[in-house]
N, CA, C and O atoms as CSV, one atom per row, in Angstrom:
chain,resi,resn,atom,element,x,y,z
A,1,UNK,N,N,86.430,103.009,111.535
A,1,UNK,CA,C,86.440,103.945,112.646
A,1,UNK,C,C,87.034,105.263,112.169
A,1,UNK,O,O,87.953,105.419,111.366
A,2,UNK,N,N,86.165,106.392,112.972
A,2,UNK,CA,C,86.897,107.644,112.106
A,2,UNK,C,C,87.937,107.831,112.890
A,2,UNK,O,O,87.871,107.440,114.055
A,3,UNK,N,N,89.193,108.518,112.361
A,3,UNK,CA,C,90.631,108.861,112.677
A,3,UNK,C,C,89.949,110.084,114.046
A,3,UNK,O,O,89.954,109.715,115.221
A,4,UNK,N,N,89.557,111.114,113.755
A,4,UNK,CA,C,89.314,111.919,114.622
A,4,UNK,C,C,88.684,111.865,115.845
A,4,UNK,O,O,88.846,112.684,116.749
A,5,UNK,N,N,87.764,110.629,115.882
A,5,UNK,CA,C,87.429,110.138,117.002
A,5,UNK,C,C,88.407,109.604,118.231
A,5,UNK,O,O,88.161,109.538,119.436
A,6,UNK,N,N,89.646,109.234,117.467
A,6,UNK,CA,C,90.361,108.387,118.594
A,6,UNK,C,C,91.569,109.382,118.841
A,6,UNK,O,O,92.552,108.975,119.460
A,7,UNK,N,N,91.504,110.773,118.330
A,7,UNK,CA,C,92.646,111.820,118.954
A,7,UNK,C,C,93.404,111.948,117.450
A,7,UNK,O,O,94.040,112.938,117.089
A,8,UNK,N,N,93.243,111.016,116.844
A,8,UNK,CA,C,94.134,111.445,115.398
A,8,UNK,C,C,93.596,112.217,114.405
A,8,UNK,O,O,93.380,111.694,113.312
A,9,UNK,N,N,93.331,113.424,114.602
A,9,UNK,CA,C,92.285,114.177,113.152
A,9,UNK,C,C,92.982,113.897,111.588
A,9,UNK,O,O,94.033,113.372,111.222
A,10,UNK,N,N,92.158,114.351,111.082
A,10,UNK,CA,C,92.673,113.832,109.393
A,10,UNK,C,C,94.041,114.724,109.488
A,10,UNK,O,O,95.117,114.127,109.503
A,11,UNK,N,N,94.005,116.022,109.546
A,11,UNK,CA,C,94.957,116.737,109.012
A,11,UNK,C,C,96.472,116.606,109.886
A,11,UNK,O,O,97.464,117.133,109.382
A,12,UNK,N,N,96.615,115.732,111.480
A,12,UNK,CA,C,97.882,115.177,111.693
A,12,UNK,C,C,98.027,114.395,110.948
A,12,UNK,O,O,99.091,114.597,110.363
A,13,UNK,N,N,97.347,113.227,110.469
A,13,UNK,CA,C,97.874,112.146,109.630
A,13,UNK,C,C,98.464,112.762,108.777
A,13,UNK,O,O,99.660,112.551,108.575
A,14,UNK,N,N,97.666,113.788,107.985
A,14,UNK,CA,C,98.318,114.000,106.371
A,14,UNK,C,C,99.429,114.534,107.013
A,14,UNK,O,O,100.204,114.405,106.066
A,15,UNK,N,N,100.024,114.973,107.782
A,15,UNK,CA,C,101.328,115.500,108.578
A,15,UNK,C,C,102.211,115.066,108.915
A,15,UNK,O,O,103.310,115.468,108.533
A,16,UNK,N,N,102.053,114.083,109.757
A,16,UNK,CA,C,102.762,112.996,109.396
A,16,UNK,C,C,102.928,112.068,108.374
A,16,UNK,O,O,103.949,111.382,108.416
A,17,UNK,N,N,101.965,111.865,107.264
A,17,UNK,CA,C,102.806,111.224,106.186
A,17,UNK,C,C,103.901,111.891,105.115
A,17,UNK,O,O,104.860,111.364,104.552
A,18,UNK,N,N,103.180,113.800,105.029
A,18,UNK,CA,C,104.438,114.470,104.415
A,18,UNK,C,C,105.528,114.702,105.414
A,18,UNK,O,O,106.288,115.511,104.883
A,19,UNK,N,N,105.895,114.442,106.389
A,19,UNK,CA,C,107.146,114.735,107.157
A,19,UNK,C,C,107.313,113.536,107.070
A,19,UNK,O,O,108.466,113.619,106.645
A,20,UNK,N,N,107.063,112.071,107.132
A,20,UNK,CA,C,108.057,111.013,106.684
A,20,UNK,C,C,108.943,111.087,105.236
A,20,UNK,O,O,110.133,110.887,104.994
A,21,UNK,N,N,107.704,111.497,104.334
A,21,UNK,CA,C,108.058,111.726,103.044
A,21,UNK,C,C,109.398,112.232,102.664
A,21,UNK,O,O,110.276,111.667,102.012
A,22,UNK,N,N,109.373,113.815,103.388
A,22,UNK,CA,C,110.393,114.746,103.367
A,22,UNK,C,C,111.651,114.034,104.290
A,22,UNK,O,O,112.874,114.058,104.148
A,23,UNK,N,N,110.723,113.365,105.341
A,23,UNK,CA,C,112.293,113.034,105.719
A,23,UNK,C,C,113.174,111.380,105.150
A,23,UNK,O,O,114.232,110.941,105.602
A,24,UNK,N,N,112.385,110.821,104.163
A,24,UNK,CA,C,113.184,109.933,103.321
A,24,UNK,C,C,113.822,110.861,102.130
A,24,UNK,O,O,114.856,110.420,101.627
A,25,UNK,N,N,113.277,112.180,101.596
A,25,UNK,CA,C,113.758,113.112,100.784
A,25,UNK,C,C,115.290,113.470,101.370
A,25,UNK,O,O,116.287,113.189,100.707
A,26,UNK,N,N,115.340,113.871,102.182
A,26,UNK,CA,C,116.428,114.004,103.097
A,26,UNK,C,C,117.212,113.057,102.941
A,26,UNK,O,O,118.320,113.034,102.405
A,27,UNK,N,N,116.411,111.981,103.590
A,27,UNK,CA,C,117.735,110.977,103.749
A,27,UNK,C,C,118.803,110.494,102.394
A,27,UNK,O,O,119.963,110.112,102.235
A,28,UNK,N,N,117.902,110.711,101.789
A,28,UNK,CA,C,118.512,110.034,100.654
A,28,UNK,C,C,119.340,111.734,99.895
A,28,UNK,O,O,119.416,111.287,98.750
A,29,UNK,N,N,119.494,112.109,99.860
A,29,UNK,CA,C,120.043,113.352,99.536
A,29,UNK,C,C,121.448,113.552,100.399
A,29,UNK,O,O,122.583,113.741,99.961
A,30,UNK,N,N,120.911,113.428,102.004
A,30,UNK,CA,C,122.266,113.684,102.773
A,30,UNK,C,C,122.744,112.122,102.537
A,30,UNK,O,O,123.915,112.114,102.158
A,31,UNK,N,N,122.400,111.307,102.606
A,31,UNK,CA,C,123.744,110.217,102.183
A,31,UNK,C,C,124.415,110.032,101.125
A,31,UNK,O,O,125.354,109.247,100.988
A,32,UNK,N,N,123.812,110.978,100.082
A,32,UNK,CA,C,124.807,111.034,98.985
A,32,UNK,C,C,125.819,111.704,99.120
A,32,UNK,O,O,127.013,111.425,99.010
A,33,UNK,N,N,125.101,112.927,99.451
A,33,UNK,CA,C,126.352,113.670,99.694
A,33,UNK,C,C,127.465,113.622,100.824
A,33,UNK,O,O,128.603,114.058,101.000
A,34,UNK,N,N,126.403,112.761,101.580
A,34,UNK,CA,C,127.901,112.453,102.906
A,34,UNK,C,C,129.051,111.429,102.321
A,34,UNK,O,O,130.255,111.364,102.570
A,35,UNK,N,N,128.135,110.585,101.370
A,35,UNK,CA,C,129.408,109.745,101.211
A,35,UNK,C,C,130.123,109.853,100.031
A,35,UNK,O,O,131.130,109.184,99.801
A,36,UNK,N,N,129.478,110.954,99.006
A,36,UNK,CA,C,130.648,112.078,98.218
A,36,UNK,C,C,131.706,112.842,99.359
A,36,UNK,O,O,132.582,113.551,98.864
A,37,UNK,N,N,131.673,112.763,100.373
A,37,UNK,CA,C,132.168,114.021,101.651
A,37,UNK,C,C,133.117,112.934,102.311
A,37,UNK,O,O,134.033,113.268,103.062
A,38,UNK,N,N,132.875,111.765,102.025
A,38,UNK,CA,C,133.780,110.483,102.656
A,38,UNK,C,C,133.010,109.879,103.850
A,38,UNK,O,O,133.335,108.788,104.319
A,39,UNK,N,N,132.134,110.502,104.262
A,39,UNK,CA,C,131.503,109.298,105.398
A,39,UNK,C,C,130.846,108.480,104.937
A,39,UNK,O,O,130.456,108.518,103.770
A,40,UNK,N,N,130.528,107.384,105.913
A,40,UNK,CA,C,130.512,105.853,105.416
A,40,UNK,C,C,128.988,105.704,105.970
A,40,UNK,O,O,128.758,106.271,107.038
A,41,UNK,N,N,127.869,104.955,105.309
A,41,UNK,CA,C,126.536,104.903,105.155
A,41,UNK,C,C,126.656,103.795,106.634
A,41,UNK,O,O,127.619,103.029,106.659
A,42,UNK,N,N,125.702,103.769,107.752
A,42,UNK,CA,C,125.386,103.193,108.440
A,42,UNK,C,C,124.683,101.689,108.546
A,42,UNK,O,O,124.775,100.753,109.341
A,43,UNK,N,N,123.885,101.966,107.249
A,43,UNK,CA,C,123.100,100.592,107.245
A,43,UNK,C,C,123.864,99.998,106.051
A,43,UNK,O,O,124.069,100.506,104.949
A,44,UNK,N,N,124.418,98.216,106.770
A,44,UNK,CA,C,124.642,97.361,106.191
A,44,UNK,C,C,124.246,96.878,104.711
A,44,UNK,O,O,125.032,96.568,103.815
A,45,UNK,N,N,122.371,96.889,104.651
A,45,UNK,CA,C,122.120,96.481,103.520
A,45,UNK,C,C,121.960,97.643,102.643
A,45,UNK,O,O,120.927,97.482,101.992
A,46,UNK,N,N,122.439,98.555,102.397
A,46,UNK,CA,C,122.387,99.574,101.613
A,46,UNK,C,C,124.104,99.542,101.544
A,46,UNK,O,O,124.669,100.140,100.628
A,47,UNK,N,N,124.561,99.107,102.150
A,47,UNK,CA,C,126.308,99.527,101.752
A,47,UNK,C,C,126.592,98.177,101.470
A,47,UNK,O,O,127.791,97.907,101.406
A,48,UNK,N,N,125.818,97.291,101.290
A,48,UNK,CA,C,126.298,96.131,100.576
A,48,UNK,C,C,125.661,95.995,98.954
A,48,UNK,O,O,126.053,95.347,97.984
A,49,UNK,N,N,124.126,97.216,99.218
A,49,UNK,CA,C,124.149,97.392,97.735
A,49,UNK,C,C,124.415,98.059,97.025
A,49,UNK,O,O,124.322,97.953,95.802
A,50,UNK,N,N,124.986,99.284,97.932
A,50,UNK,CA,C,126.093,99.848,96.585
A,50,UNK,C,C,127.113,99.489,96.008
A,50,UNK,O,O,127.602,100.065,95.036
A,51,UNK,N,N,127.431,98.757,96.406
A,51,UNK,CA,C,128.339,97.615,95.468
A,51,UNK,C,C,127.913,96.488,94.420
A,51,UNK,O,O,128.648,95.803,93.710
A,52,UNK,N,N,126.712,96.487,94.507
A,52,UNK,CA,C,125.794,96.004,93.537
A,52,UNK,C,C,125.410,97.085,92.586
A,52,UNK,O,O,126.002,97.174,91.510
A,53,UNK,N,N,124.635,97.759,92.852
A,53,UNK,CA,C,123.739,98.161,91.896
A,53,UNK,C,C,124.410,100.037,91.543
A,53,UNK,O,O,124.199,100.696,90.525
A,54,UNK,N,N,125.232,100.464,92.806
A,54,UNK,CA,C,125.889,101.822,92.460
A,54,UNK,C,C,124.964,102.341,93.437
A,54,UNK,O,O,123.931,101.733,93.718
A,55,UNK,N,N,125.446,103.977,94.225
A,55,UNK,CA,C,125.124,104.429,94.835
A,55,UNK,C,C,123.664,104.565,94.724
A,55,UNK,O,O,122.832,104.074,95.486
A,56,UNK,N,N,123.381,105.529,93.342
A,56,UNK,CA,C,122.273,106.441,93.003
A,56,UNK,C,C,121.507,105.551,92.249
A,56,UNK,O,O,120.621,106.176,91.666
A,57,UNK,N,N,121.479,104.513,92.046
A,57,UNK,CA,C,120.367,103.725,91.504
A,57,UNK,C,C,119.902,102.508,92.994
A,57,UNK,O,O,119.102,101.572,92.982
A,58,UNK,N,N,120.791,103.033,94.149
A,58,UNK,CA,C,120.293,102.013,95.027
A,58,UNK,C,C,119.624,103.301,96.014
A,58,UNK,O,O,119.000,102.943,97.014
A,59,UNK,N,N,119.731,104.510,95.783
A,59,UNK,CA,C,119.016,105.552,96.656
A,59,UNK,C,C,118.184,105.593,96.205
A,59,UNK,O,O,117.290,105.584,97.052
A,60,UNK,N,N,117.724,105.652,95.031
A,60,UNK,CA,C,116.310,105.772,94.456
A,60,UNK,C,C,115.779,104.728,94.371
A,60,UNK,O,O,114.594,105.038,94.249
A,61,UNK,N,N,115.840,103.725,94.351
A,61,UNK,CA,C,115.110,102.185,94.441
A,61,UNK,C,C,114.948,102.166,95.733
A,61,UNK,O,O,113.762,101.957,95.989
A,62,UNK,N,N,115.715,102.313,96.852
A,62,UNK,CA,C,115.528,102.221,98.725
A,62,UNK,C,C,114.165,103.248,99.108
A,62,UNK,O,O,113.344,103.006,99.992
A,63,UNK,N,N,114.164,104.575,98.100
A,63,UNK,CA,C,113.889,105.536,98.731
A,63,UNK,C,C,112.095,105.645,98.280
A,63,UNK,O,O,111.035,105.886,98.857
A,64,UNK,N,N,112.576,105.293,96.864
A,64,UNK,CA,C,111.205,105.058,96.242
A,64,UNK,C,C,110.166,104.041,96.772
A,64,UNK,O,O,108.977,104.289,96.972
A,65,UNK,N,N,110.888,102.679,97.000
A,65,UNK,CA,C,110.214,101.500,97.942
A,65,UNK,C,C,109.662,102.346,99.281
A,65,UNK,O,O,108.453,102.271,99.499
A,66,UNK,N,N,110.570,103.224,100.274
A,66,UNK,CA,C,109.950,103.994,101.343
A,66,UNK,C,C,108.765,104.730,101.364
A,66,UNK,O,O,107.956,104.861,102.283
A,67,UNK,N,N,108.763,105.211,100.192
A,67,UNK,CA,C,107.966,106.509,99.864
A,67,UNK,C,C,106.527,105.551,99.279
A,67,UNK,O,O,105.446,106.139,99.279
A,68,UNK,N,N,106.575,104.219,98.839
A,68,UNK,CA,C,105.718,103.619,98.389
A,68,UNK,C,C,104.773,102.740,99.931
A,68,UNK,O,O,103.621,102.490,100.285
A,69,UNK,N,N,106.006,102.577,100.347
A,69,UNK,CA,C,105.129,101.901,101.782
A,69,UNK,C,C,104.272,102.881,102.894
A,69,UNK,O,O,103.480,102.570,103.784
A,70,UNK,N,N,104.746,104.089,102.477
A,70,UNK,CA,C,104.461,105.173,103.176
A,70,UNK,C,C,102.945,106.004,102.283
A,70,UNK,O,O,102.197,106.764,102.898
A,71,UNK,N,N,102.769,105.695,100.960
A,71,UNK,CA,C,101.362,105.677,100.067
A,71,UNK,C,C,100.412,104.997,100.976
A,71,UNK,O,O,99.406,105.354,101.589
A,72,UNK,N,N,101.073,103.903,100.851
A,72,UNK,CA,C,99.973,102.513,101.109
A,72,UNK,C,C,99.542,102.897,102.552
A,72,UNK,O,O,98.357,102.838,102.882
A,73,UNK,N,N,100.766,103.390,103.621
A,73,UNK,CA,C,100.216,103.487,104.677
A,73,UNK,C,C,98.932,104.599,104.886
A,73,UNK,O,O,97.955,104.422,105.614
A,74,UNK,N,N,99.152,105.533,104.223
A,74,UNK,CA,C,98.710,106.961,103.960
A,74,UNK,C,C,97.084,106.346,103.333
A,74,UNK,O,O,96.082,107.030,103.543
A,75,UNK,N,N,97.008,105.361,102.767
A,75,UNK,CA,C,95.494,104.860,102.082
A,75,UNK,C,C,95.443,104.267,103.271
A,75,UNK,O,O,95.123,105.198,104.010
A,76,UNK,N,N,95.569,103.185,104.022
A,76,UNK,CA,C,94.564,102.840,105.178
A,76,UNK,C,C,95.049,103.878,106.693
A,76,UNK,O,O,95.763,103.440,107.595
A,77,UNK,N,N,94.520,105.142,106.659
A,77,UNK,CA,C,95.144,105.942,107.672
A,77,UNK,C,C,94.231,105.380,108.882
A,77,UNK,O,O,94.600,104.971,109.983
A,78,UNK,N,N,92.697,105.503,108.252
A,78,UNK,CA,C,92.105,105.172,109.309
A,78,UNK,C,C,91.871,104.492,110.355
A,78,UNK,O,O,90.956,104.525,111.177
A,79,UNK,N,N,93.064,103.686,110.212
A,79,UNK,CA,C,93.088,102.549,111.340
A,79,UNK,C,C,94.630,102.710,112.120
A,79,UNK,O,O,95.786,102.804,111.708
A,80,UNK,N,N,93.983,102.688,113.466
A,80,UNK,CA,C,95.013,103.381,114.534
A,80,UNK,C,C,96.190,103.195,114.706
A,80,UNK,O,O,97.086,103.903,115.165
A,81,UNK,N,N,96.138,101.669,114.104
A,81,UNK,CA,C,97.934,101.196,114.040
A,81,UNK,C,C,98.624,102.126,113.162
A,81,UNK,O,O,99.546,102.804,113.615
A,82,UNK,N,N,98.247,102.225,111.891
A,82,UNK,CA,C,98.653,102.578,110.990
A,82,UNK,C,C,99.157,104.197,111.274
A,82,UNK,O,O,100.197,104.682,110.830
A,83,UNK,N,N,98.237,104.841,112.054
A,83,UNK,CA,C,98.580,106.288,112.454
A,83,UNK,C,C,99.809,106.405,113.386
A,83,UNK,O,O,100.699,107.245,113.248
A,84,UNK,N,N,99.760,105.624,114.183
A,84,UNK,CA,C,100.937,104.977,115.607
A,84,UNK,C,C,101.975,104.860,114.750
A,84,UNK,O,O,103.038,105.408,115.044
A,85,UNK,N,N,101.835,104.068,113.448
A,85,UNK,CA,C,103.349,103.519,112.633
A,85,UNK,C,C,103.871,104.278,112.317
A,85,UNK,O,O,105.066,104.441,112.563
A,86,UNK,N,N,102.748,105.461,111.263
A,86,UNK,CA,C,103.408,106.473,110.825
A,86,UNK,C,C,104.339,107.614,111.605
A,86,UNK,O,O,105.286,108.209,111.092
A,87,UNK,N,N,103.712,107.822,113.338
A,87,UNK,CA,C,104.595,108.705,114.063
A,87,UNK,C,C,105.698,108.347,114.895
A,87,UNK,O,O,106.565,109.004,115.472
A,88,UNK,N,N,105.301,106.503,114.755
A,88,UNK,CA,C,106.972,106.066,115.221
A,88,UNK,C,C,107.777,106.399,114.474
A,88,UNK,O,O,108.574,107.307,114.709
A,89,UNK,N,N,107.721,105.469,112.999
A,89,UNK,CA,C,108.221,105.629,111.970
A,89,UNK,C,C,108.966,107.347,111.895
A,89,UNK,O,O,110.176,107.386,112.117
A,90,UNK,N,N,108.418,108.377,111.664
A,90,UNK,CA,C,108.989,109.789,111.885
A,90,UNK,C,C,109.928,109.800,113.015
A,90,UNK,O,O,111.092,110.054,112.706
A,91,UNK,N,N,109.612,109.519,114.604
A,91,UNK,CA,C,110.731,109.605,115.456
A,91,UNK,C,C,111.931,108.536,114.897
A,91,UNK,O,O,112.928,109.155,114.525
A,92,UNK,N,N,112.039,107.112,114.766
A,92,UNK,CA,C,112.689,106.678,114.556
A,92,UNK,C,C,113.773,107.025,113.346
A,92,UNK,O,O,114.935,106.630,113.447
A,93,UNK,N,N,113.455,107.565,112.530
A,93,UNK,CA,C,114.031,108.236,111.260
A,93,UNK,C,C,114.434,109.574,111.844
A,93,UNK,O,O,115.288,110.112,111.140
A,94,UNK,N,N,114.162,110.132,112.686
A,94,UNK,CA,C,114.874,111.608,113.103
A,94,UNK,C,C,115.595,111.007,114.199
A,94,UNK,O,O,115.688,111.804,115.132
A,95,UNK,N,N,115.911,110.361,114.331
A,95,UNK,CA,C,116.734,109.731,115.081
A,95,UNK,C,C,117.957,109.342,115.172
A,95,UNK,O,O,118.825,109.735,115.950
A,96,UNK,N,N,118.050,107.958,113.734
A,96,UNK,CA,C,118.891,107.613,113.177
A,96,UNK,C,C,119.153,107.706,111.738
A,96,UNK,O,O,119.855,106.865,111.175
A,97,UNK,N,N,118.602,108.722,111.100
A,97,UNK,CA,C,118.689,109.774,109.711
A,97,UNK,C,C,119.145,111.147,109.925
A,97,UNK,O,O,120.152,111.739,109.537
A,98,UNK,N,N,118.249,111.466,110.569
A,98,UNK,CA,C,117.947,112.978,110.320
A,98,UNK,C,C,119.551,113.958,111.381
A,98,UNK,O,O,120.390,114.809,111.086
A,99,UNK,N,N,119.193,113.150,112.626
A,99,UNK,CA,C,120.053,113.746,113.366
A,99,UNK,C,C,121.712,113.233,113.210
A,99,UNK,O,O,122.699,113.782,113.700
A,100,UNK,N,N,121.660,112.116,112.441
A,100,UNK,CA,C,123.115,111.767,112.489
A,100,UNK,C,C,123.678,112.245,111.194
A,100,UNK,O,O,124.844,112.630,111.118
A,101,UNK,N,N,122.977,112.228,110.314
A,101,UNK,CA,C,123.298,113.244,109.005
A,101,UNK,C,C,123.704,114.645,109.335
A,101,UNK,O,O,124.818,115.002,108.954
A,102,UNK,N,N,122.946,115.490,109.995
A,102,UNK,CA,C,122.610,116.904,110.298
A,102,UNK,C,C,124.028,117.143,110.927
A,102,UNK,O,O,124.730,118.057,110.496
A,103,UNK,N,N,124.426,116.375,111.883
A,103,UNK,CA,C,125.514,116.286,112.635
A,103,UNK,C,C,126.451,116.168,111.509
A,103,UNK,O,O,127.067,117.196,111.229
A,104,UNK,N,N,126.701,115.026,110.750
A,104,UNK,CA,C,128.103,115.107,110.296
A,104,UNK,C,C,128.283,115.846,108.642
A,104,UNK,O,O,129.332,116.055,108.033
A,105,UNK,N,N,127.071,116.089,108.278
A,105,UNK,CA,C,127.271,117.530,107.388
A,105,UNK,C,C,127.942,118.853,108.249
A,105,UNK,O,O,128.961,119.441,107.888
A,106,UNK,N,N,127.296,119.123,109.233
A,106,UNK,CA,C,127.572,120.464,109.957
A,106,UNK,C,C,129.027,120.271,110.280
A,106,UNK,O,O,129.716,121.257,110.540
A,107,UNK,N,N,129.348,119.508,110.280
A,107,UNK,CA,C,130.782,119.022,111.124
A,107,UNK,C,C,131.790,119.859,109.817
A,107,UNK,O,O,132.768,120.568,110.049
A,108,UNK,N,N,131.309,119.582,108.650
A,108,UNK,CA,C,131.976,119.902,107.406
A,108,UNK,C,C,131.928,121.672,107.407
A,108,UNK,O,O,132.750,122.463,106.943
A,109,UNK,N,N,131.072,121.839,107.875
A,109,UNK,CA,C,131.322,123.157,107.867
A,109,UNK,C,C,131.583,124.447,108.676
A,109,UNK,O,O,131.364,125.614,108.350
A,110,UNK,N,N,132.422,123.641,110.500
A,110,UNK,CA,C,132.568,124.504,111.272
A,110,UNK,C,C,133.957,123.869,111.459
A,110,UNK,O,O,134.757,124.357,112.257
């Protein structure tokens, strides 16, 4: 089924898959530096593997796996779930990434 037929044209998809992209770019950038800054990472299984594997080899293995599921999604766009996932996926990550990062960086600097 074509994407554009059902309200999703090609060029939102590709839009939403580079704004997930950018915003796992993000994420993984502001949690380094937040928790160089002393705040403490939210998700459990990432703060149980930095104690395994070290910060920056568990941001780039988390982030890279993201960015890989987010390929794959990006190859079957054409199917409607997959378009739906990708723009939950974006709210849900500006949600509990984007905006709680944004917040306690800024905090550092007013």
């Amino acid at each position: 089924m074509n994407a554009s037929r059902k309200g999703w044209p090609e060029r939102t998809i590709y839009d939403l898959f580079l704004l997930n992209i950018a915003l796992q770019l993000f994420d993984g950038v502001a949690t380094y530096q937040g928790l160089r800054c002393g705040f403490q990472e939210a998700n459990p299984l990432l703060r149980s593997t930095f104690a395994l594997l070290g910060i920056e080899t568990t941001l780039i293995l988390f982030k890279a796996q993201a960015c890989g599921v987010l390929f794959l999604l990006h190859r079957y766009r054409h199917r409607h779930s997959v378009q739906l996932a990708l723009a939950i996926v974006a709210v849900v990550h500006l949600l509990f990434s984007f905006l709680p990062w944004t917040a306690k960086l800024l905090s550092l600097v007013v």
